[in-house]
C-alpha positions as CSV (number, residue, x, y, z in Angstrom):
1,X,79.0,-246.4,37.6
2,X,82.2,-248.4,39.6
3,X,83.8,-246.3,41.7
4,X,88.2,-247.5,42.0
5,X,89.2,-248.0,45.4
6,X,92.6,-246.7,46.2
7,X,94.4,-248.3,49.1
8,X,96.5,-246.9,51.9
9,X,99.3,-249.8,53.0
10,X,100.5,-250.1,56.1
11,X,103.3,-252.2,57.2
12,X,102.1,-254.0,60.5
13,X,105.1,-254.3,62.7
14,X,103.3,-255.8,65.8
15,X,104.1,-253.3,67.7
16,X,103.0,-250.4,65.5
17,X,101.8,-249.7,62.0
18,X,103.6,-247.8,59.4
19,X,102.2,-245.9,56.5
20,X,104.4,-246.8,53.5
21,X,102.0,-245.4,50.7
22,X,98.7,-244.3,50.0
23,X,96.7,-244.0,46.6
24,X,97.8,-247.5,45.5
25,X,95.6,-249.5,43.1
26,X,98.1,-252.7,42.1
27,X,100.4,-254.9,44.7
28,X,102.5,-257.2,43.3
29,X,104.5,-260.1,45.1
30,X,108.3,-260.3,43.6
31,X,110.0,-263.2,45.1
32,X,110.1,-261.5,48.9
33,X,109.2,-258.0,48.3
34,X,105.8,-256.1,47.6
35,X,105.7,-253.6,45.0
36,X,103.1,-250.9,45.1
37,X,101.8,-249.2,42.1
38,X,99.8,-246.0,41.2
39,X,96.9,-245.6,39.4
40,X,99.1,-244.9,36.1
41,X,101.3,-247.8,36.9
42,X,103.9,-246.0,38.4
43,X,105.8,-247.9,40.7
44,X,105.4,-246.1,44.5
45,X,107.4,-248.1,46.5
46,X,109.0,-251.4,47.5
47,X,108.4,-253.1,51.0
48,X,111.2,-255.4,50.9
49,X,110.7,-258.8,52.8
50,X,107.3,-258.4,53.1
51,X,103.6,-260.3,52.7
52,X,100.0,-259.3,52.6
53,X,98.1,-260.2,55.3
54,X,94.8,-258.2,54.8
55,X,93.2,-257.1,52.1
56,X,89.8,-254.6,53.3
57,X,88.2,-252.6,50.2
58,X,85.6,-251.5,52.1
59,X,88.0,-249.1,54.1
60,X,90.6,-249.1,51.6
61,X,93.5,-250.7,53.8
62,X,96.2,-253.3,52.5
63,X,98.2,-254.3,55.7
64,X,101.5,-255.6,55.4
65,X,104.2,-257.4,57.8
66,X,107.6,-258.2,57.8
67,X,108.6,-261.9,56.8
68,X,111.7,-263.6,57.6
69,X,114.2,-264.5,54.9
């Protein structure tokens, strides 16, 4: 049986680490924002002017950080 790994994001400021959502199963890049999505496709959140840097299923992190327009 496959077990679905739910993410927590964080937005990785440099300085500090922000907790923008948690139980997200589907990022999505749209043009320069990240949209996060729960398990039923609802959308959770927008991190605006943002990338993905990190991607770690085995603790169920997605870390984020600001990009520069």
């Amino acid at each position: 049986m496959k077990t679905m790994r739910l993410f927590k994001v964080f937005l990785d400021r440099g300085f500090s680490r922000e907790n923008v959502a948690e139980n997200v199963s589907v990022a999505t890049k749209n043009g320069l924002n990240i949209e996060l999505f729960d398990v039923s496709l609802k959308k959770l959140v927008v991190v605006e002017k943002a990338e993905i840097v990190k991607v770690d299923t085995l603790n169920e992190v997605l870390i984020l950080k600001p990009v520069d327009s």
